[in-house]
C-alpha positions in Angstrom: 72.7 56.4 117.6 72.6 52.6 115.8 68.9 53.1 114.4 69.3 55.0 111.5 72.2 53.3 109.9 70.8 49.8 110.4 67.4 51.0 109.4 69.4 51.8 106.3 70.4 48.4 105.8 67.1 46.6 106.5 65.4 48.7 103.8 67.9 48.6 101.7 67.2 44.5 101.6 63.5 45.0 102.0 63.1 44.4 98.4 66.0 42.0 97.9 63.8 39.0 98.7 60.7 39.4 96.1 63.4 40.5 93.5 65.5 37.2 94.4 62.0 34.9 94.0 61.0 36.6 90.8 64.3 35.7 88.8 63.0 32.6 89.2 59.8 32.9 87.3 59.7 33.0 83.3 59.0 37.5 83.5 61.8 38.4 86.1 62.4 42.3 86.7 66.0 41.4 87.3 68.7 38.2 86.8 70.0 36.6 89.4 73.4 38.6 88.3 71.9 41.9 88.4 70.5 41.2 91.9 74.1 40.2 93.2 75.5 43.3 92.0 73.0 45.8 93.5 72.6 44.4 96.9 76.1 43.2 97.0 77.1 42.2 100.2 74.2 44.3 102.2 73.2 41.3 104.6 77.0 40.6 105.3 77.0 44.4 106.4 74.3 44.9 108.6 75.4 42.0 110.3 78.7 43.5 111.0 77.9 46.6 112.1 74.6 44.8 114.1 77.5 42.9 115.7 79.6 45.9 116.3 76.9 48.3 118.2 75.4 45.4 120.2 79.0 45.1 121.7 79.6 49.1 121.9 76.4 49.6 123.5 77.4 48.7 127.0 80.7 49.8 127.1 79.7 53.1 126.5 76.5 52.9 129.2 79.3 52.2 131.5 81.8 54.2 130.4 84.6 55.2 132.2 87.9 56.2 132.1 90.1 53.0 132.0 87.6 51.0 129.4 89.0 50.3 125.9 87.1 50.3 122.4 89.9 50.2 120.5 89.6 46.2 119.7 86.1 47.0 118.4 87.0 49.1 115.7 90.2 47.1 115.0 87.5 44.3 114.0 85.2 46.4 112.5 88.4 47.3 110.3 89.0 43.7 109.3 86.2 42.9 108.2 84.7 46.0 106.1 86.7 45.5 102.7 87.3 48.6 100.5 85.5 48.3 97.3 87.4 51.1 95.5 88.7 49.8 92.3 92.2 48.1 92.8 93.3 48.8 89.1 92.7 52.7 89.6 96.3 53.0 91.2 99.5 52.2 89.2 101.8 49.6 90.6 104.3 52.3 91.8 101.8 54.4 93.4 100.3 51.0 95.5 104.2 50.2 96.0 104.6 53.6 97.9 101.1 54.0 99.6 101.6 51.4 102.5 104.9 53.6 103.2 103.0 57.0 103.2 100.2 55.4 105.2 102.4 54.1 108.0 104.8 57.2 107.9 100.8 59.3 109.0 100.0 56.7 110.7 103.2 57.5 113.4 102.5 60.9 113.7 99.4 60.2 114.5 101.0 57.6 117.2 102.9 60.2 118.5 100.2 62.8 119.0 97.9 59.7 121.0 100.8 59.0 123.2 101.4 62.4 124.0 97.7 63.3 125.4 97.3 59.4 126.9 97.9 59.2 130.5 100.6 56.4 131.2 98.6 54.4 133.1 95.6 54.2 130.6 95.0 50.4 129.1 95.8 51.7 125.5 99.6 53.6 126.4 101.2 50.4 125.9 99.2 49.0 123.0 99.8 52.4 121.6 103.5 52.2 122.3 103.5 48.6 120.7 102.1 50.0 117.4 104.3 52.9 117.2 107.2 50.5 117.8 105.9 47.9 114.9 105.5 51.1 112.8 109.0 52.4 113.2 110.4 48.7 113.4 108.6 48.7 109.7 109.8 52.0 108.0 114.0 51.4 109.5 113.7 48.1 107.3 112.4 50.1 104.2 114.8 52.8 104.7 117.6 50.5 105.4 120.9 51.2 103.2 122.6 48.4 101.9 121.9 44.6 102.5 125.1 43.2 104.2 126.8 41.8 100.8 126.6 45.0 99.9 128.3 46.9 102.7 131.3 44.2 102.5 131.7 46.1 98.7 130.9 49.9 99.3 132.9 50.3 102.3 135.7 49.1 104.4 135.1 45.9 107.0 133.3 47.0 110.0 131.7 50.4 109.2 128.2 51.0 107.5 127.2 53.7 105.3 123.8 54.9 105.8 121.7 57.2 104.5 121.2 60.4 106.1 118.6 62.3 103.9 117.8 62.4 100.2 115.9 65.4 98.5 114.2 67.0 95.3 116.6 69.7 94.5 116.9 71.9 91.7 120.6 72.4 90.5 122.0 75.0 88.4 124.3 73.6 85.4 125.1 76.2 83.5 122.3 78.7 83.8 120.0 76.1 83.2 117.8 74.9 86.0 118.1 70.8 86.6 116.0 68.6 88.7 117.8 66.3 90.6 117.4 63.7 93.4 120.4 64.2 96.2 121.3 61.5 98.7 123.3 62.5 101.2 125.2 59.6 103.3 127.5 59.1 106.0 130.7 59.4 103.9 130.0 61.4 100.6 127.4 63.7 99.2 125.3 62.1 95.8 123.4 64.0 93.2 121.6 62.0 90.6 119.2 62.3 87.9 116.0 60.0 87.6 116.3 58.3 84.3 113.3 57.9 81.9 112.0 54.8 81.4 109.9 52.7 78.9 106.4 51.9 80.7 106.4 49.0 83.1 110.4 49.1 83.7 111.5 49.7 87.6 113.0 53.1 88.4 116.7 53.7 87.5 119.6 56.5 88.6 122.0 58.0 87.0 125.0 59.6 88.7 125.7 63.1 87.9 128.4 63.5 90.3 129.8 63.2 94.0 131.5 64.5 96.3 133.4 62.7 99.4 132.2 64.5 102.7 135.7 64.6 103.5 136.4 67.0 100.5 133.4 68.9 100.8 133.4 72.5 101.3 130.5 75.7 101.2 132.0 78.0 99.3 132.4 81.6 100.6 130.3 84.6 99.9 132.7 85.9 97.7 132.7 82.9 95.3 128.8 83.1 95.2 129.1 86.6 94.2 130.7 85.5 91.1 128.4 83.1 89.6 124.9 85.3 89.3 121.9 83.3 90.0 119.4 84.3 86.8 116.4 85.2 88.3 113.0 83.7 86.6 110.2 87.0 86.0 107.8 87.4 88.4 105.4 87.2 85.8 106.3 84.2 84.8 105.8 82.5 88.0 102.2 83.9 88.1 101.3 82.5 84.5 102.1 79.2 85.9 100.0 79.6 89.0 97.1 80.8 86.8 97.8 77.2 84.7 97.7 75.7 87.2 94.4 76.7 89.0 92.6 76.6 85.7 93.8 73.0 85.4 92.6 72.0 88.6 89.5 73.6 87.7 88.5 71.7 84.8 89.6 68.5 86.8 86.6 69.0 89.1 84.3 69.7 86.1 85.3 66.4 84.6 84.9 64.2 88.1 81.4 65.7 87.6 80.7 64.1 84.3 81.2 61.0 82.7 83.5 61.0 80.2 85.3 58.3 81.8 89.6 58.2 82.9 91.1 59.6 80.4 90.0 63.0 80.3 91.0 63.2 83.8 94.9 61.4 83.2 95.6 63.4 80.2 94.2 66.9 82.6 96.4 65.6 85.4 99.6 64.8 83.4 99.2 68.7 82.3 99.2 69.6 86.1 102.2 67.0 86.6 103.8 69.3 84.0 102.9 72.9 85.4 103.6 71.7 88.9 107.0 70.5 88.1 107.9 73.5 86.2 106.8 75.3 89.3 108.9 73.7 91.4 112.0 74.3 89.3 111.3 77.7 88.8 110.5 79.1 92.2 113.7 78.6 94.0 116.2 81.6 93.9 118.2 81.0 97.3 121.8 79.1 96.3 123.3 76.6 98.3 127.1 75.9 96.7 129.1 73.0 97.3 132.6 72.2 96.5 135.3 69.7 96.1 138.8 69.4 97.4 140.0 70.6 93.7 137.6 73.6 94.0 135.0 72.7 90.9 131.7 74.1 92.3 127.9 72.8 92.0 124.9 75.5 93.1 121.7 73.9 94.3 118.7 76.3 94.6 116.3 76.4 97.5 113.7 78.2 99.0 114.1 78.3 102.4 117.0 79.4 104.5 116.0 76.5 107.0 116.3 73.9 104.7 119.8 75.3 103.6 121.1 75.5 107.1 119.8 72.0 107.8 122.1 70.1 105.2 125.5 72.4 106.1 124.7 71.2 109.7 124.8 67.9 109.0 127.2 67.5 106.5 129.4 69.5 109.1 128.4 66.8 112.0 129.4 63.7 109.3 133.1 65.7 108.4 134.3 64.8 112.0 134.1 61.4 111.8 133.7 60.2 108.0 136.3 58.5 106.5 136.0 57.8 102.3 137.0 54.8 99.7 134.9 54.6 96.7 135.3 52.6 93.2 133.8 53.4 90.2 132.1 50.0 90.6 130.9 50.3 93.8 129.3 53.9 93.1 127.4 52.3 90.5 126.3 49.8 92.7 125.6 52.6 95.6 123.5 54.7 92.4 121.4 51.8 91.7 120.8 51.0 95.4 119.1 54.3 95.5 115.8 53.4 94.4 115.6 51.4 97.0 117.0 54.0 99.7 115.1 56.5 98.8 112.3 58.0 101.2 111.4 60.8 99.1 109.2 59.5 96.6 107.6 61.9 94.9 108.0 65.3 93.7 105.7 67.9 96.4 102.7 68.5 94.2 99.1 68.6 94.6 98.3 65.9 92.2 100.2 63.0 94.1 97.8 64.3 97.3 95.0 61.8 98.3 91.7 63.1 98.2 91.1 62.5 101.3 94.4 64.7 102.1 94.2 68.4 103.6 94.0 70.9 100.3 96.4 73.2 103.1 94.6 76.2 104.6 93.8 79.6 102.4 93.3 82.8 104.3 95.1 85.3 106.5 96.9 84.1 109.4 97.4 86.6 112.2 101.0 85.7 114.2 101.9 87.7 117.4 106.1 87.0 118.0 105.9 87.1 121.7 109.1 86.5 123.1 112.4 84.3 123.7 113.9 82.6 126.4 116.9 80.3 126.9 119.8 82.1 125.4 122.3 81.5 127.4 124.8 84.6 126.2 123.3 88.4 125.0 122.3 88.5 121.3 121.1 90.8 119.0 118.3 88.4 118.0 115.2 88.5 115.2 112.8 86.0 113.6 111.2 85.2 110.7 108.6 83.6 110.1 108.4 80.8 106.4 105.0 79.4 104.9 104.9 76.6 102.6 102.5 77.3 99.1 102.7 75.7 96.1 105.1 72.4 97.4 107.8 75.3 98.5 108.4 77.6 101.8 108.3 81.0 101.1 109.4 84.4 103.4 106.8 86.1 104.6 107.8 88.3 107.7 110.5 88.9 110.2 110.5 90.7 113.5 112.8 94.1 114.5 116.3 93.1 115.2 116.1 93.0 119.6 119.6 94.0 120.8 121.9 93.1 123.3 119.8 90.8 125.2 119.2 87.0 126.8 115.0 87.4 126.5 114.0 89.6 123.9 110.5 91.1 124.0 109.1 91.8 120.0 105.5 91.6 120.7 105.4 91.9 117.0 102.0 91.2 115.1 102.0 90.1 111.2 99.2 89.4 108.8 100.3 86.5 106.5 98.6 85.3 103.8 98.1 82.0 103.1 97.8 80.0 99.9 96.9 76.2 100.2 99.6 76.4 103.6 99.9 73.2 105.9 103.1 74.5 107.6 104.7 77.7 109.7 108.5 77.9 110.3 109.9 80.3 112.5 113.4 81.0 112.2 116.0 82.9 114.3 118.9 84.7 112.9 121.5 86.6 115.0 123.1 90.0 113.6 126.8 89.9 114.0 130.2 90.1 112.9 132.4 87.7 111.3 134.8 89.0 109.1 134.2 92.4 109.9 131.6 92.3 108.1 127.7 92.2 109.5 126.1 89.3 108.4 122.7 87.1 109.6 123.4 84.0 111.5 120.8 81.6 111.3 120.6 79.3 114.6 119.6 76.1 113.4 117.9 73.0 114.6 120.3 71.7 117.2 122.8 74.6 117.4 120.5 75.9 120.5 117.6 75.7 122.6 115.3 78.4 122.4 111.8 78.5 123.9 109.8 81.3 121.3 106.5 82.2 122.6 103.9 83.0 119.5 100.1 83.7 119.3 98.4 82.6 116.6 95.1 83.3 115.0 93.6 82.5 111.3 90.7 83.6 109.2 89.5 81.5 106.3 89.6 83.5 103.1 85.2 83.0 103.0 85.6 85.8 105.9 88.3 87.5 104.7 86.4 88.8 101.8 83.9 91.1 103.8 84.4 94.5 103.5 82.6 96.2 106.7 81.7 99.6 106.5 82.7 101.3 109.8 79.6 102.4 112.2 81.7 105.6 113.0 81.0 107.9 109.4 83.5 111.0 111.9 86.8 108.5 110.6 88.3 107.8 107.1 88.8 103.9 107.9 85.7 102.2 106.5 84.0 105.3 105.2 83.4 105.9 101.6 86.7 107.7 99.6 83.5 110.6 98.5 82.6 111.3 102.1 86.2 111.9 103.5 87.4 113.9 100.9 84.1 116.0 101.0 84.7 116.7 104.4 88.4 117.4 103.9 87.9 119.3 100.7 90.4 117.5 99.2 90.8 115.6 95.9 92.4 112.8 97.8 92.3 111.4 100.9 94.5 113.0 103.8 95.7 109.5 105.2 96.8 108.4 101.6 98.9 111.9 100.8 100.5 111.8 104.4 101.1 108.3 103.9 102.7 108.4 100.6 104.9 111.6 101.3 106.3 109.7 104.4 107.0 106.8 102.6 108.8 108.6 99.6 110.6 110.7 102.4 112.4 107.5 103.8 111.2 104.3 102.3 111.9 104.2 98.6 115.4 102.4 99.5 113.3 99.8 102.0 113.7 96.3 101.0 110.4 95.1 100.0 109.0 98.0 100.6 104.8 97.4 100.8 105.7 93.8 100.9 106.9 93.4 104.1 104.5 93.3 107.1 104.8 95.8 109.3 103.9 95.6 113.1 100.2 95.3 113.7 100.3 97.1 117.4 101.9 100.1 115.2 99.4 100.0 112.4 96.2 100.0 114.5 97.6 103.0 116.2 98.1 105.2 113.2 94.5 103.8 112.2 93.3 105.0 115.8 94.7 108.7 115.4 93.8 108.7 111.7 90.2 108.1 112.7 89.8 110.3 115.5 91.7 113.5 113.3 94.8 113.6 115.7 97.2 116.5 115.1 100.1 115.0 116.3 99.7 112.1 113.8 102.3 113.5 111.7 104.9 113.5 114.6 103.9 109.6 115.3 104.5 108.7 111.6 108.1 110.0 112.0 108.7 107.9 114.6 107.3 104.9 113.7 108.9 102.1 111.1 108.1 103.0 107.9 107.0 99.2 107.1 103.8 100.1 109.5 103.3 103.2 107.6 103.3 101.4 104.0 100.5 98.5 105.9 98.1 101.5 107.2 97.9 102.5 103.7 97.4 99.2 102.4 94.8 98.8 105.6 92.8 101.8 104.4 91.9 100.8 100.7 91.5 97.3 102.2 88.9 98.5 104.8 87.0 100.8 102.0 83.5 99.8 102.0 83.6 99.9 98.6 87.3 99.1 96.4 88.3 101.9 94.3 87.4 100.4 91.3 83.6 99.9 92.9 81.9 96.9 92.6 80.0 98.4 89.6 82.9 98.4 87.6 84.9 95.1 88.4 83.3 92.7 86.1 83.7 94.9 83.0 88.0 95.7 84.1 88.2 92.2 84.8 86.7 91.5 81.2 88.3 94.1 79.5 91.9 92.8 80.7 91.1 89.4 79.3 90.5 91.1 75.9 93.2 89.7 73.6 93.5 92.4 71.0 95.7 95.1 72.4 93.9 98.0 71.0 90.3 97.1 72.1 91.6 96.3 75.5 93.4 99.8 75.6 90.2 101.8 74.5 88.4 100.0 76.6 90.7 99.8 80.0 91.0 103.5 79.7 86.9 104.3 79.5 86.8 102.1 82.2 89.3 103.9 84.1 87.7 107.6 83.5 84.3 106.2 84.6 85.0 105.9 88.3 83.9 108.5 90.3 86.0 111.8 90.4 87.6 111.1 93.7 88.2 107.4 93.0 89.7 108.4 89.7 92.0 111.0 91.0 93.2 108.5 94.0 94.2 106.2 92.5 96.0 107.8 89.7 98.1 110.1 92.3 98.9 106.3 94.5 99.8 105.0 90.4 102.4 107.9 90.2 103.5 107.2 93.5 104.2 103.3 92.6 106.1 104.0 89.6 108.2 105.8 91.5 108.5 103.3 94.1 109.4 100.8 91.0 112.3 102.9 89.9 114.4 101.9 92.8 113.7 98.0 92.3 117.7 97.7 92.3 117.7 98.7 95.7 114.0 98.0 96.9 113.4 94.8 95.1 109.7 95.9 93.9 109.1 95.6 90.5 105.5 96.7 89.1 104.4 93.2 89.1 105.4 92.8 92.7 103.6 95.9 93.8 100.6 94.9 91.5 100.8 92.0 93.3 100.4 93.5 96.7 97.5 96.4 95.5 95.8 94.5 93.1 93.3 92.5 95.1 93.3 95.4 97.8 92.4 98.3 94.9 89.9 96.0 92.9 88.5 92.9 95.4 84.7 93.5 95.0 81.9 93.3 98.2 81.7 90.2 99.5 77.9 90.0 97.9 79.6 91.1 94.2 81.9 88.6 94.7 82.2 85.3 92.0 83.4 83.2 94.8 79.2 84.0 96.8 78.3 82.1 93.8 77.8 78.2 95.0 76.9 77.3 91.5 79.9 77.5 90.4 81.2 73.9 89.1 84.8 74.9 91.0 86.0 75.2 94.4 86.1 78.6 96.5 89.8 78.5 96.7 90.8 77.8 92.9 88.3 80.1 92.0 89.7 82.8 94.7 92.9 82.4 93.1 92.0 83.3 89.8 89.8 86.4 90.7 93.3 87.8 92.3 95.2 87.3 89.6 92.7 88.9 87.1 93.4 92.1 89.7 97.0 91.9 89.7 96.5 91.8 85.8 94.3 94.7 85.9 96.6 96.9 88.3 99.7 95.4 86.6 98.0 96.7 83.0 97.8 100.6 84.2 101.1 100.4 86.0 103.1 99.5 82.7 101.0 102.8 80.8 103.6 105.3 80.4 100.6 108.0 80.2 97.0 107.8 80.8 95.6 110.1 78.0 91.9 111.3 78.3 89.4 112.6 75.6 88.5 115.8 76.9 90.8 118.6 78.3 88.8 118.8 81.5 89.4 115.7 82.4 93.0 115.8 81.2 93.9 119.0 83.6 91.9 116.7 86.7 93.7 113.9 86.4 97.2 115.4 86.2 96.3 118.6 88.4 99.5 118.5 91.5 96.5 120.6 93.3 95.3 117.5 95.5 
């Protein structure tokens, strides 16, 4: 519909005229300068788009499948200028942002070709754009000019560049980040130099490697250089930074202050983010030369890691290697303009007008696999990207002996400011004689995965539903089942826990892990209908599902066992800063739940310690299993909840993120008590009673 926006226009120069012929007379309202500025351009507007609709309109009266608007918007295009400020950008970022734009702009190419029918008037106009598009980025991304070739490398042959990288590399327990180009013939790592303001980027060269001489060393070397691990709770802390920094960027875009404010807020987040970045990778990739001297790169994903030894092992067959010490200064400072990694993956060097990424829970069903063409024993696992790096989140049962395994597997994934999903298959087997995973990579083979995807937004994901059904324990307050069991716990939450201290203490991310969904709702169906046998089932079953329908229960409580009463005053206590005022008043806090909240949760906090004491073996720490329970114990209502507050001068998902770490605090803060000592000895023989 044209009216309303032309109407716009028309009364927006209504009054432009009697303003104009006032300026004139010796009492104007405004100058002729003032006049120009507020109606700038307007008439040259509405004339545009007037043009634009009166040529749309028929077209679309007569639409049909062969007619073409494209050229109508192209125009449009032309001739509406952007009136954003041009000195808001830097010169590097304006350098880089025709680059980015055209690098979209081809996937989006790709997408239109895929769902236009051949013989539609705009397939080849779309294949000539895509073909301008790629002609334009192979010219940025080309190596060397010619003069330089005839120097780098022997008469004939061209050395190109295969991929370059943000890495973090380990130099002697100290993490580095450094900027890795890998080309046909040798392997560089370099180090961005600073520079004064206004001087061009620069590279320094740490070191190189020939491909020829490359080698991965074995698992045996890796075993002998440690990786040091950076806290848990560290990590977190920077997270927390980070989201309170982004925070107060919003509340300054919504004053005016002016700039600065803003720059100096998002140089802090340039810090915090980098620091991220460096800190959060823990999975080594080791290289080494023909002499045997070692350098350890950390990632985060095994993909990535298999990536790079696949190609460096396609480039060994054919490479061949002469290098000066002139020419690899020549090659170092040629890197700047190589390069197609520009930027470090952070949230500040997003657009606005760029996808935040996607926070929630995402629901995967692993299907099934064709196409292998031998029997494997095959599983997947499925990566998420959060915070610029991919992160582990599930993997299937191990499917034996077979050419088209069937996992019908479902996991619940959370997802934190997401954008992508990696699956990733892994074969167990032998080599050695030893049983290792094999990860088949990109272009080692063809396999057709079938998956089922579904995702909830975290603004549903809040609700806590009380079930319809009062006969079950799922979604039925903790006071009414253990009235009806006479118990001072739950049933499900003892059965659970005993079964899980019978056989799981040694698990591998124990609670952590997803378990499998099909599973889970089964032990929730014969908890809620009081099935005998359920006892016999939990035997049988993986003890990953058994560790999730534990988790689902206090997640489906109608009411957290902290209650929604409560969670303001724990959450304000644990930001208390003097440690004996937040003790005193933690603990009173904690002996005002009700009786069978109270004793609940301290049998489950006995249970976790001792779930912690194996971290050697398990890998949970307290702050990893406070970071599982701590938004599941303590996340209020979804009407309690800060987030329901729209007044709030942040945005749902920072402000989601710092509510769950204020409960991982909270749970993390009672976890590290060695004792919980109350004021009377009633209450001191209920709490530690082994009666339950």
């Amino acid at each position: 519909d044209k009216t309303p926006l032309l109407n716009s226009f028309l009364a927006t120069a209504l009054p432009m005229k009697p303003l104009r012929a006032a300026a004139t007379t010796s009492q104007p309202m405004l100058t002729i300068q003032q006049i120009e500025t507020i109606f700038f351009n307007v008439p040259e507007l509405h004339e545009i788009h007037k043009d634009f609709f009166d040529a749309l309109l028929p077209r679309v009266q007569d639409w049909g499948h062969q007619q073409c608007v494209g050229d109508l918007f192209q125009k449009l295009n032309l001739k509406v200028k952007s009136t954003k400020d041009s000195d808001s950008s830097s010169s590097t970022a304006l350098l880089y942002k025709p680059v980015d734009r055209v690098t979209r702009s081809t996937l989006v190419l790709h997408d239109l070709l895929k769902h236009t029918p051949s013989s539609h008037p705009d397939y080849p106009l779309l294949q000539d754009a895509l073909r301008i598009s790629q002609n334009f980025l192979s010219s940025i991304n080309e190596e060397i000019t010619p003069r330089r070739q005839s120097m780098t490398v022997k008469k004939g042959e061209n050395r190109q560049l295969l991929r370059d990288r943000f890495m973090v590399e380990l130099v002697e327990g100290s993490r580095k980040l450094r900027h890795v180009f890998l080309f046909t013939d040798l392997l560089l790592c370099t180090k961005l130099k600073k520079q004064a303001a206004g001087k061009g980027q620069q590279y320094d060269c740490k070191w190189y490697i020939p491909l020829a001489d490359l080698t991965f060393q074995t698992i045996e070397d890796c075993e002998s250089t440690p990786i040091p691990l950076v806290q848990d709770e560290e990590i977190d802390a920077i997270k927390i930074k980070i989201s309170l920094i982004k925070n107060e960027i919003q509340r300054e875009k919504r004053t005016t202050k002016g700039p600065k404010a803003i720059e100096r807020l998002r140089k802090k987040l340039s810090e915090q983010e980098s620091l991220l970045l460096l800190m959060s990778p823990n999975m080594a990739f080791r290289v080494a030369n023909r002499n045997g001297k070692g350098f350890t790169f950390l990632i985060s994903s095994d993909y990535e890691r298999a990536e790079w030894r696949e190609i460096v092992r396609e480039q060994q067959k054919k490479c061949d290697f002469s290098l000066t010490s002139l020419e690899l200064q020549m090659l170092t400072n040629s890197c700047v303009k190589l390069q197609t990694v520009h930027t470090i993956p952070m949230s500040m060097n997003k657009e606005d007008d760029e996808s935040p990424g996607l926070y929630g829970f995402l629901n995967v069903i692993v299907h099934s696999a064709s196409g292998l063409k031998h029997s494997l024993n095959l599983y997947c696992s499925l990566e998420v990207d959060s915070f610029g790096y991919f992160v582990n989140k599930a993997k299937t049962r191990v499917y034996r002996d077979s050419t088209e395994p069937n996992w019908n597997e479902e996991f619940e994934i959370e997802l934190e400011g997401s954008q992508t999903v990696r699956l990733l298959c892994y074969e167990k087997c032998k080599e050695d004689g030893e049983i290792t995973d094999k990860i088949l990579a990109k272009g080692q083979i063809k396999i057709e995965v079938k998956l089922s995807m579904k995702f909830t937004s975290r603004e549903f994901s809040l609700k806590r539903m009380p079930s319809r059904k009062q006969s079950g324990v799922f979604g039925v307050k903790i006071n009414i089942v253990t009235k009806r069991e006479r118990s001072k716990v739950p049933l499900i939450v003892r059965q659970c826990v005993e079964e899980i201290e019978r056989r799981g203490m040694d698990e591998v991310g124990i609670y952590r892990v997803s378990g499998v969904a099909t599973d889970i709702q089964a032990l929730k169906a014969a908890f809620d209908s009081n099935n005998r046998d359920v006892s016999v089932m939990m035997r049988e079953m993986d003890v990953n599902a058994i560790a999730g329908t534990l988790k689902l229960y206090f997640r489906e409580l109608p009411e957290p066992l902290f209650t929604d009463e409560l969670y303001p005053n724990f959450a304000g206590g644990i930001a208390l800063s003097d440690s004996v005022a937040k003790e005193s008043c933690m603990l009173n806090l904690l002996l005002s739940l009700p009786e069978p909240n109270l004793v609940t949760f301290v049998f489950l906090l006995d249970h976790l310690k001792r779930v912690a004491e194996n971290e050697s073996i398990n890998k949970m720490s307290l702050h990893n299993l406070a970071t599982v329970f701590g938004p599941t114990l303590l996340r209020p209502s979804e009407k309690d909840s800060k987030i329901s507050n729209s007044s709030q001068p942040i945005s749902m998902n920072d402000s989601w993120s710092l509510e769950v770490m204020s409960q991982v605090q909270v749970l993390l803060y009672f976890l590290q008590l060695e004792n919980i000592p109350t004021p009377d000895s009633k209450r001191q023989s209920l709490l530690f009673s082994t009666e339950v």
